[in-house]
PyMOL Python script that loads the backbone (N, CA, C, O; Angstrom):
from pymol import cmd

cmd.read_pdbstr("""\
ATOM      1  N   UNK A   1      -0.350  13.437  -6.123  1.00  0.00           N
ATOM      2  CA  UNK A   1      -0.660  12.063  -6.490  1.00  0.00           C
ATOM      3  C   UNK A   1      -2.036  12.069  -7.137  1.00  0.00           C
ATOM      4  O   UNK A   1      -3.014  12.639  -6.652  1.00  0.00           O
ATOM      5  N   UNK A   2      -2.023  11.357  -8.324  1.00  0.00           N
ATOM      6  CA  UNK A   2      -3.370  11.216  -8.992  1.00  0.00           C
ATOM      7  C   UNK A   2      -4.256  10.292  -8.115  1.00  0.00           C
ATOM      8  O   UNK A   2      -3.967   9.279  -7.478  1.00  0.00           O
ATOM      9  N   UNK A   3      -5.594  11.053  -8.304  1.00  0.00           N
ATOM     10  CA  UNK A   3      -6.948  10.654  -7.520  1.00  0.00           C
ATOM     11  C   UNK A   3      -7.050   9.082  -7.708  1.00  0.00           C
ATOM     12  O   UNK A   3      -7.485   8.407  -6.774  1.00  0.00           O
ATOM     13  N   UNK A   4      -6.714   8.571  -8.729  1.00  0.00           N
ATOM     14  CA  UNK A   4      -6.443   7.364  -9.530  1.00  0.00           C
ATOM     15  C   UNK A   4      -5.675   6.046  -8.808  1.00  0.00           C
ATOM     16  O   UNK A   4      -6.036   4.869  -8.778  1.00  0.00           O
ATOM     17  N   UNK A   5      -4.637   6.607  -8.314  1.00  0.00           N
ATOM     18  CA  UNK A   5      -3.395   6.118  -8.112  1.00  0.00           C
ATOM     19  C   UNK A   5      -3.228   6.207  -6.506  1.00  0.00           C
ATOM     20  O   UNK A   5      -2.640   5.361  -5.832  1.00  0.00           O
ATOM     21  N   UNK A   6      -3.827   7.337  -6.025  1.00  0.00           N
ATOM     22  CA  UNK A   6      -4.496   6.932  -4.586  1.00  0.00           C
ATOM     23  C   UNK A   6      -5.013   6.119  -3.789  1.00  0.00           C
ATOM     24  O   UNK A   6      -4.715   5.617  -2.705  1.00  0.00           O
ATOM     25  N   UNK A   7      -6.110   6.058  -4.743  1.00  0.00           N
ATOM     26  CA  UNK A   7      -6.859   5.023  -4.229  1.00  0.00           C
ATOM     27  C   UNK A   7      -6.463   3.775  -4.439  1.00  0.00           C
ATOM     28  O   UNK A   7      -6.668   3.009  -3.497  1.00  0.00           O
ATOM     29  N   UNK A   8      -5.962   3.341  -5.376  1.00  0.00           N
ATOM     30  CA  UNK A   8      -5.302   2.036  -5.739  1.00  0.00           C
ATOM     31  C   UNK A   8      -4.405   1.836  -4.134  1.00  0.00           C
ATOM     32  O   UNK A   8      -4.710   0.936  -3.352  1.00  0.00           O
ATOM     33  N   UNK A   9      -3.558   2.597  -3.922  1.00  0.00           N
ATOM     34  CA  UNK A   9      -2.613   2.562  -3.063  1.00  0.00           C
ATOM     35  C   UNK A   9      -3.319   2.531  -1.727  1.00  0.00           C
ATOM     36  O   UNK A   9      -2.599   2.035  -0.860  1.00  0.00           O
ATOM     37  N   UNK A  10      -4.455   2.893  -1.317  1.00  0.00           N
ATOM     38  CA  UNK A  10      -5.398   2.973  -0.400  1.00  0.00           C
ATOM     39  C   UNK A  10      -5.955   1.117  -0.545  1.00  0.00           C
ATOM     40  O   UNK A  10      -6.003   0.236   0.313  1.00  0.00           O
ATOM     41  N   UNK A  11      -6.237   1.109  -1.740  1.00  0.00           N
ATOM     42  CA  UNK A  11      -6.902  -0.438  -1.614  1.00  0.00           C
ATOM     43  C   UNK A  11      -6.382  -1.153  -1.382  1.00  0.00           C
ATOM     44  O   UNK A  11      -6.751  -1.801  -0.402  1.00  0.00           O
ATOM     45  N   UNK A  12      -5.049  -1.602  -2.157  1.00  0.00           N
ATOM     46  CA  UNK A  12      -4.016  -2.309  -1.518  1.00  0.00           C
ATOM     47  C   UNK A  12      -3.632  -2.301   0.037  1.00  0.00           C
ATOM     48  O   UNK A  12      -3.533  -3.298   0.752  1.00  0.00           O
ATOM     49  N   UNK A  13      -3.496  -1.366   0.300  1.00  0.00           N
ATOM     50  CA  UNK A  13      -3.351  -1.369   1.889  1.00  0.00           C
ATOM     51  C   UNK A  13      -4.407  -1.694   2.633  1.00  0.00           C
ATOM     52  O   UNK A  13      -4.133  -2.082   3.769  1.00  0.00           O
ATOM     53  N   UNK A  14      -5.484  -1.654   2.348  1.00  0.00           N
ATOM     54  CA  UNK A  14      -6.688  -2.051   3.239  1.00  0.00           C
ATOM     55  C   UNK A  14      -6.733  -3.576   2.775  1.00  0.00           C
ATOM     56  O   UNK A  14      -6.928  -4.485   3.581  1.00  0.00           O
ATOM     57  N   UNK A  15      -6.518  -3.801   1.286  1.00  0.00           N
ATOM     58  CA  UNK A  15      -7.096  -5.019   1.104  1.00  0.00           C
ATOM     59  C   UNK A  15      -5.117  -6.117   1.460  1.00  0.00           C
ATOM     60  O   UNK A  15      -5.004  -7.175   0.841  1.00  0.00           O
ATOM     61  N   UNK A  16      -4.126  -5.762   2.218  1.00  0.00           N
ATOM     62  CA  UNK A  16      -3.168  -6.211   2.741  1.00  0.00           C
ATOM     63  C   UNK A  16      -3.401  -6.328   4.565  1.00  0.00           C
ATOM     64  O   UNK A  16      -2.928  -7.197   5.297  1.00  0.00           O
ATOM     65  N   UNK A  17      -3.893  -5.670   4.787  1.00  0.00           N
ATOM     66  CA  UNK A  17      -4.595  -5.496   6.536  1.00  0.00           C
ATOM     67  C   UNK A  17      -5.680  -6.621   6.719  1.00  0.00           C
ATOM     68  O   UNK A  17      -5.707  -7.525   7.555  1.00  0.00           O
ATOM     69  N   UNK A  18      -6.605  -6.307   5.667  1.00  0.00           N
ATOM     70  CA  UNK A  18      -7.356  -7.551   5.681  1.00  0.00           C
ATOM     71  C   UNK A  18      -6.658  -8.813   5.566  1.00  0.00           C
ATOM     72  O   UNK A  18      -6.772  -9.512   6.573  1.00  0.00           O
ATOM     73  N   UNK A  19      -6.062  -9.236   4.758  1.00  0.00           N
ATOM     74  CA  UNK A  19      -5.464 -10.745   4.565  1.00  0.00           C
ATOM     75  C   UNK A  19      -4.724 -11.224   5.674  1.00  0.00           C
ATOM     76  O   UNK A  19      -4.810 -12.324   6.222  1.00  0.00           O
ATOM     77  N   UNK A  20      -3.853 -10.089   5.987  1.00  0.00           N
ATOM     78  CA  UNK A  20      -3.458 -10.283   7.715  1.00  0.00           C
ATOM     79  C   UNK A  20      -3.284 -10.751   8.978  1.00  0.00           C
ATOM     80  O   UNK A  20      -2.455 -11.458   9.552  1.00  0.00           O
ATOM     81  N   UNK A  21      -4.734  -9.912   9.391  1.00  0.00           N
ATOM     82  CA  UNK A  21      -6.020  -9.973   9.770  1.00  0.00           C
ATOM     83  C   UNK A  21      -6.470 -11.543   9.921  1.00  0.00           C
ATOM     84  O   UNK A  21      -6.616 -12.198  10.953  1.00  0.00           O
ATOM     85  N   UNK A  22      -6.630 -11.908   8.633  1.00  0.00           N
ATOM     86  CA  UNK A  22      -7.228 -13.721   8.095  1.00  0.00           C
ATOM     87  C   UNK A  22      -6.191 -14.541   8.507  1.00  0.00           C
ATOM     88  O   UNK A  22      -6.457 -15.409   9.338  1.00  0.00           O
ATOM     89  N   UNK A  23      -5.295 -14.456   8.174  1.00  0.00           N
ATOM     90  CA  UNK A  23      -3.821 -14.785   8.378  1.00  0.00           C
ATOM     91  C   UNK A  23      -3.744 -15.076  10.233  1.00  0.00           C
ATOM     92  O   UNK A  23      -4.112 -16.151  10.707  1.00  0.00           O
ATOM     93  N   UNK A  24      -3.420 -14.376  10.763  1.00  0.00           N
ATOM     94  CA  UNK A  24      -3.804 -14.272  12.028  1.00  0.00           C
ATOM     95  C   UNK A  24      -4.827 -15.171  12.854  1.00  0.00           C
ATOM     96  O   UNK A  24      -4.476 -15.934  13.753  1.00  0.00           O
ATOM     97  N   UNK A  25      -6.447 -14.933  12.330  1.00  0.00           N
ATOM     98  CA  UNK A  25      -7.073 -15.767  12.906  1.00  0.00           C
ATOM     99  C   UNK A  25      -7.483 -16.849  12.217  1.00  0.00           C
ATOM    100  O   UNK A  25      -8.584 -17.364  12.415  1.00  0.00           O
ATOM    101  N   UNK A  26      -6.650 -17.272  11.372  1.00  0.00           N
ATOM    102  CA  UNK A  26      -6.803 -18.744  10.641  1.00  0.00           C
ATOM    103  C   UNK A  26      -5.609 -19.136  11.086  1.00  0.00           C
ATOM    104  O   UNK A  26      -5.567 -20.323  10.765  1.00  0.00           O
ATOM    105  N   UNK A  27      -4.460 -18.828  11.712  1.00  0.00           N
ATOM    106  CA  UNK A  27      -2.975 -19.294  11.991  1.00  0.00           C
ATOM    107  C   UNK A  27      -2.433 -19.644  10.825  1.00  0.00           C
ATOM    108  O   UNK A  27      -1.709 -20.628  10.972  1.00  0.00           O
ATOM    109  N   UNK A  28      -2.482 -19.211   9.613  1.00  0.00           N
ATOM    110  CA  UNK A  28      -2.156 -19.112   8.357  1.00  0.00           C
ATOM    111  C   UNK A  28      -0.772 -17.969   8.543  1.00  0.00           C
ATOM    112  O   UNK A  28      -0.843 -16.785   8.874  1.00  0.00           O
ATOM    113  N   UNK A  29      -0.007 -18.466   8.336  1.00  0.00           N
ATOM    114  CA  UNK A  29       1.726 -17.481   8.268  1.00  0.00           C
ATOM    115  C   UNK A  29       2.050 -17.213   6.761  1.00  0.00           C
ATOM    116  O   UNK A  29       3.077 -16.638   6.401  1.00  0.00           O
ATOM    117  N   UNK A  30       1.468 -17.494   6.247  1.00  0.00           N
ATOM    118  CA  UNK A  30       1.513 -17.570   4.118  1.00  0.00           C
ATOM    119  C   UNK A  30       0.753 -16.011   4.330  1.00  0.00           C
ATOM    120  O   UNK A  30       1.315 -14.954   4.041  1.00  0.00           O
ATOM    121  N   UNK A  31      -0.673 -16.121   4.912  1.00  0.00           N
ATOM    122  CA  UNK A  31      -1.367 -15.045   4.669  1.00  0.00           C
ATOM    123  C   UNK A  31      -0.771 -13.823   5.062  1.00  0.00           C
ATOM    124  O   UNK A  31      -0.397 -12.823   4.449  1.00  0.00           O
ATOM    125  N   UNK A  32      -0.788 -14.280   6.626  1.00  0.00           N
ATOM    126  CA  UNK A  32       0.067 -13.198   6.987  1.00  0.00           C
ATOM    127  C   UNK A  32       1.183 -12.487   6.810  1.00  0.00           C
ATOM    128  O   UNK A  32       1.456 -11.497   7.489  1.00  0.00           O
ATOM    129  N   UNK A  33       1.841 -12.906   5.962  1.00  0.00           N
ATOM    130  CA  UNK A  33       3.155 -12.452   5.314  1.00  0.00           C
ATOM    131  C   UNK A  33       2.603 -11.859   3.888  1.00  0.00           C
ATOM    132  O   UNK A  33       2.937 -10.701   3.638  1.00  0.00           O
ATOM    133  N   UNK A  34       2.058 -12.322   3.248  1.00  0.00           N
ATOM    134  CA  UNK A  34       1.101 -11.553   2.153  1.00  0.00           C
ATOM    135  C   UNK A  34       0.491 -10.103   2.752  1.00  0.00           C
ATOM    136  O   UNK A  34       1.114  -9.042   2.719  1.00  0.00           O
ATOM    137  N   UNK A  35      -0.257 -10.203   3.059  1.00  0.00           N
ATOM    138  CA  UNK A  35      -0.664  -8.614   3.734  1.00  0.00           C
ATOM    139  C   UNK A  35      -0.087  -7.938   4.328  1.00  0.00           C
ATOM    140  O   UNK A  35      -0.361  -6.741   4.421  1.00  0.00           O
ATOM    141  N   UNK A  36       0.818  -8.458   4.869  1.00  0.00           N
ATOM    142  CA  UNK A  36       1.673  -7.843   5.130  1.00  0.00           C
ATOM    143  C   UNK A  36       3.434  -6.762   3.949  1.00  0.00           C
ATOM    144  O   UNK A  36       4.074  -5.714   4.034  1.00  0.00           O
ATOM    145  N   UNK A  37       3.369  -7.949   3.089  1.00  0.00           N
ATOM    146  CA  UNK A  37       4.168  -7.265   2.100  1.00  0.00           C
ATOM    147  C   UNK A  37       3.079  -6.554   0.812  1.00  0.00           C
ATOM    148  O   UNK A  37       3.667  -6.223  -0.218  1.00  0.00           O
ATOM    149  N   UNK A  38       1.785  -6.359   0.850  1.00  0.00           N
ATOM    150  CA  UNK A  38       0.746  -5.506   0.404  1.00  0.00           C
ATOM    151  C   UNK A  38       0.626  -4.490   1.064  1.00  0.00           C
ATOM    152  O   UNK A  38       0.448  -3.483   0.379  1.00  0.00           O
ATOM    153  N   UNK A  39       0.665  -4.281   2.614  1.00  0.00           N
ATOM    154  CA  UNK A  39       0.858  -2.904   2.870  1.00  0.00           C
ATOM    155  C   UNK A  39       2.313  -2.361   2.550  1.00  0.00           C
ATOM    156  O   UNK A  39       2.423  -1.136   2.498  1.00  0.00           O
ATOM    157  N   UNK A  40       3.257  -3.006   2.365  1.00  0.00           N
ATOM    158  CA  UNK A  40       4.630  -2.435   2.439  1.00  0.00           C
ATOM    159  C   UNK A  40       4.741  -2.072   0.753  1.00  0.00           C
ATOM    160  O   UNK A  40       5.698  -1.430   0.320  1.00  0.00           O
ATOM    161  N   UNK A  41       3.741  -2.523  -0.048  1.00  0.00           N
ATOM    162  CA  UNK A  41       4.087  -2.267  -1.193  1.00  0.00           C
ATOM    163  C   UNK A  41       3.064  -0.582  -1.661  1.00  0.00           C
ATOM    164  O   UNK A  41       3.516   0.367  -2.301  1.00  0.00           O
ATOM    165  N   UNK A  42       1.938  -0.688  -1.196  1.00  0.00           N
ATOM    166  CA  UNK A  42       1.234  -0.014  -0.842  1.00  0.00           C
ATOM    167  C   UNK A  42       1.846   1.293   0.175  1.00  0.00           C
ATOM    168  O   UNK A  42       1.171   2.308  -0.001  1.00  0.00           O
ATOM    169  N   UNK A  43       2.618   1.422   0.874  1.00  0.00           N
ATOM    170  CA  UNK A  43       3.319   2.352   1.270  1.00  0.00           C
ATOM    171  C   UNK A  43       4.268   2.831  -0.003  1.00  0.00           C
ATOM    172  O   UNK A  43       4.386   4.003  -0.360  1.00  0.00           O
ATOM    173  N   UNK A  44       4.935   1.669  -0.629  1.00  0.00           N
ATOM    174  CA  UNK A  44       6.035   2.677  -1.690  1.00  0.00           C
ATOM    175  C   UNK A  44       5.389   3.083  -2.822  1.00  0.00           C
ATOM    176  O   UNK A  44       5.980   3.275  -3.885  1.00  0.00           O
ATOM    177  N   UNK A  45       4.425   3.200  -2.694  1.00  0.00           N
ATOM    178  CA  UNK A  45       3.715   3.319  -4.060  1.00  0.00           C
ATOM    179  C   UNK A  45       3.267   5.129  -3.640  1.00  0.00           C
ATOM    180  O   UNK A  45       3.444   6.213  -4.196  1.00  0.00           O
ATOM    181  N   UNK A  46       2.682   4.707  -2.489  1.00  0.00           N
ATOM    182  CA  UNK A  46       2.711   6.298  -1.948  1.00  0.00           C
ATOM    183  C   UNK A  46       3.690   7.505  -1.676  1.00  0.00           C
ATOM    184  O   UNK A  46       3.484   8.719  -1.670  1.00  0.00           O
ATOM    185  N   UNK A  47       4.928   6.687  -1.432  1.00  0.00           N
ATOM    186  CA  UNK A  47       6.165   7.239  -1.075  1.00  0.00           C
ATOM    187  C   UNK A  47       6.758   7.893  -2.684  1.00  0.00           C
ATOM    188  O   UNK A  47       7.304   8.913  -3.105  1.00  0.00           O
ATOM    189  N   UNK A  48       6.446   7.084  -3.010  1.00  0.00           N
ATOM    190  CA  UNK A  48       7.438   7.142  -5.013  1.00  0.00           C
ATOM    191  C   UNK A  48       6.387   8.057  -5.478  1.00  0.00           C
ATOM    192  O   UNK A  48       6.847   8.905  -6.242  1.00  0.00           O
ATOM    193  N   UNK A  49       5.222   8.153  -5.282  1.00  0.00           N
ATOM    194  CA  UNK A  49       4.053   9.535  -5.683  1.00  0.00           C
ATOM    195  C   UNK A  49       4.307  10.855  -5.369  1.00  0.00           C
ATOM    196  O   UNK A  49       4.180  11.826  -6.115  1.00  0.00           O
ATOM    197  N   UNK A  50       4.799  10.824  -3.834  1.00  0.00           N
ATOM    198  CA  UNK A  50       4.812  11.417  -2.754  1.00  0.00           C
ATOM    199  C   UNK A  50       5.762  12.266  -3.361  1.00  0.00           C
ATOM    200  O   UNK A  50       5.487  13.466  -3.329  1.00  0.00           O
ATOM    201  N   UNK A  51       7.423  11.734  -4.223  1.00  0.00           N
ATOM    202  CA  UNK A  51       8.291  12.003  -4.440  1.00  0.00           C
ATOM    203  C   UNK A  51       8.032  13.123  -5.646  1.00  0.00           C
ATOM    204  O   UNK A  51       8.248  14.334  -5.682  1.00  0.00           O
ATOM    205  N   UNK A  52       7.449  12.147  -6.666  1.00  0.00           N
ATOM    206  CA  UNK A  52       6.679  12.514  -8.328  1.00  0.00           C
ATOM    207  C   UNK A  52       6.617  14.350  -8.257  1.00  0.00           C
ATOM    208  O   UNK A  52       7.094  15.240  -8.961  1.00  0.00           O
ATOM    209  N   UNK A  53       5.590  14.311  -6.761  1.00  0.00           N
ATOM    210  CA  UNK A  53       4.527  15.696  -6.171  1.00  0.00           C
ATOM    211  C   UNK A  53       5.469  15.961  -5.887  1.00  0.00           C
ATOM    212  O   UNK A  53       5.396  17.068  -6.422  1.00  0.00           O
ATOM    213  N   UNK A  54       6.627  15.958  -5.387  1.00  0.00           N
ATOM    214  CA  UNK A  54       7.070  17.428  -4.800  1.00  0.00           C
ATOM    215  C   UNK A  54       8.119  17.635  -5.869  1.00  0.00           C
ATOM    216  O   UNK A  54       8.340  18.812  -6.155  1.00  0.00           O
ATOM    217  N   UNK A  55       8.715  16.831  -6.426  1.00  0.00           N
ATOM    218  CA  UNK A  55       9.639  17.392  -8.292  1.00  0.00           C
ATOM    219  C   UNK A  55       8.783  17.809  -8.759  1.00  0.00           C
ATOM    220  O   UNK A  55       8.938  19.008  -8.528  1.00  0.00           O
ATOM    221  N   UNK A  56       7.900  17.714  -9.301  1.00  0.00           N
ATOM    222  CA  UNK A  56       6.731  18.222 -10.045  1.00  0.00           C
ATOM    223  C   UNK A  56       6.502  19.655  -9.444  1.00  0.00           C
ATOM    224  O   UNK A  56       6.353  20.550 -10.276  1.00  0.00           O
ATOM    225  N   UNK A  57       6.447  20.037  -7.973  1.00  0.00           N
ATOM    226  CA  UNK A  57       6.002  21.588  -7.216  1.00  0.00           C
ATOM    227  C   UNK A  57       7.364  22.410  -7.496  1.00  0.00           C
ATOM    228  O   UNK A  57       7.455  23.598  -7.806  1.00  0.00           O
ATOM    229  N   UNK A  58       8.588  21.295  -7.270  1.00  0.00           N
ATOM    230  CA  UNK A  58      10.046  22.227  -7.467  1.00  0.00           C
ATOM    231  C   UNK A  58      10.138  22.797  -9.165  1.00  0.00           C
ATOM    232  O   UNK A  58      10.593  23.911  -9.425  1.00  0.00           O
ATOM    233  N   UNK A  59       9.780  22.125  -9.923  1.00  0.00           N
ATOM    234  CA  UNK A  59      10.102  22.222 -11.226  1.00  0.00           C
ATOM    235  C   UNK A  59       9.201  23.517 -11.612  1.00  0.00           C
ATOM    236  O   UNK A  59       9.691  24.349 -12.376  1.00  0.00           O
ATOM    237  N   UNK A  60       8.191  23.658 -11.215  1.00  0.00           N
ATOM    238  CA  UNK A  60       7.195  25.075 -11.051  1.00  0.00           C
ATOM    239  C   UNK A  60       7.239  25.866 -10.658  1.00  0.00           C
ATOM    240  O   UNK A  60       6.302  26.658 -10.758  1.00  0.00           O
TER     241      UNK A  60
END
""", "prot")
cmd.dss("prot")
cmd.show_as("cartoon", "prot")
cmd.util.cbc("prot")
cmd.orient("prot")
């Protein structure tokens, strides 16, 4: 996975935990369902990379 594309996927997930998080102690259910589908998007982003890297090691 590019160094690039990492971190993106890293931010998203932190910045989906956070909203959460807000969500939670504001009793906000909008928020919380937002950060919540930011980490889940943020996981496939890693997963579909995850995939990229190892076709990419087989093909070599």
């Amino acid at each position: 996975m590019s160094t690039e594309n990492r971190a993106k996927a890293i931010a998203k997930n932190i910045e989906g935990k956070i909203q959460e998080v807000v969500g939670e102690v504001t009793g906000n259910p909008s928020d919380k369902a937002e950060g919540k589908a930011k980490q889940v998007e943020s996981q496939a982003r890693h997963t579909a990379q995850n995939i990229k890297d190892e076709i990419k090691k087989a093909l070599d």
